[in-house]
N, C-alpha and C positions, 0 to 999 in steps of 0.2 A: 949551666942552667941559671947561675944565682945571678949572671951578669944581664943576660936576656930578659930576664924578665924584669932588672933593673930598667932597662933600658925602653922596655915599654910601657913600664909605667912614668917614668920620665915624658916620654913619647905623649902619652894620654893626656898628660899635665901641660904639655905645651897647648896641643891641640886645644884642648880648654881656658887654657890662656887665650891665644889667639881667637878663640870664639866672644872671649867676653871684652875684648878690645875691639872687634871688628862691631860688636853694639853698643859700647859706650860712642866710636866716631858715626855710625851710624844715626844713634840720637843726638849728636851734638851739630851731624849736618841739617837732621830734618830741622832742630831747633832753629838753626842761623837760614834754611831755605824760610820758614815763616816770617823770622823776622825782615828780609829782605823783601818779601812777597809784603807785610803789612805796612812798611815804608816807603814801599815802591822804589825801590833801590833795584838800577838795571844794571849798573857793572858789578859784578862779583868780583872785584878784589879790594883788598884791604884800602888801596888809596879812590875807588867808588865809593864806599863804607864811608869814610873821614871825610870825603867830601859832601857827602849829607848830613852825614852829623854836622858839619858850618853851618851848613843851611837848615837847619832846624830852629825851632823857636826854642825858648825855654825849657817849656812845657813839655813839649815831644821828645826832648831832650833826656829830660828825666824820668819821665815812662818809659823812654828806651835804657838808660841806664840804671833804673832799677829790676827790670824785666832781666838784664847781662847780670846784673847779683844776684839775683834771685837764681838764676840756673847755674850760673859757673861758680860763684863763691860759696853757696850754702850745702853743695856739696862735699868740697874740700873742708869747710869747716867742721861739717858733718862728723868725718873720718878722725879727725885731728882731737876732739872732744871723747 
């Protein structure tokens, strides 16, 4: 008996695990779908990406790079604190 229900709770624990991973990439796709959409970036992979970032001025540059801190670092910092 003692193992069984070890085992489902285990069980329940996963399951909620993997629920709260599948909306952390969840939000971190819709986050990178916008910023694609707002830069007008057509290829979706990493060397499309770098290839606009060249091609950006300055300016665009660093509203794009502080927008990528603002969502992915200040999280992690968050945790760490």
């Amino acid at each position: 008996m003692k193992n069984s229900n070890l085992k489902g709770a285990i069980g329940a624990l996963a399951v909620v695990g993997l629920a709260l991973a599948a909306k952390k990439i969840s939000q971190k796709r819709k986050f990178m779908k916008g910023i694609f959409e707002e830069y007008d970036i057509q290829e979706k992979t990493p060397f499309g990406f770098a290839d606009k970032i060249r091609e950006m001025d300055d300016e665009k540059y660093a509203e794009l790079k502080s927008k990528m801190k603002e969502n992915f670092a200040s999280k992690c910092c968050k945790r760490a604190c």
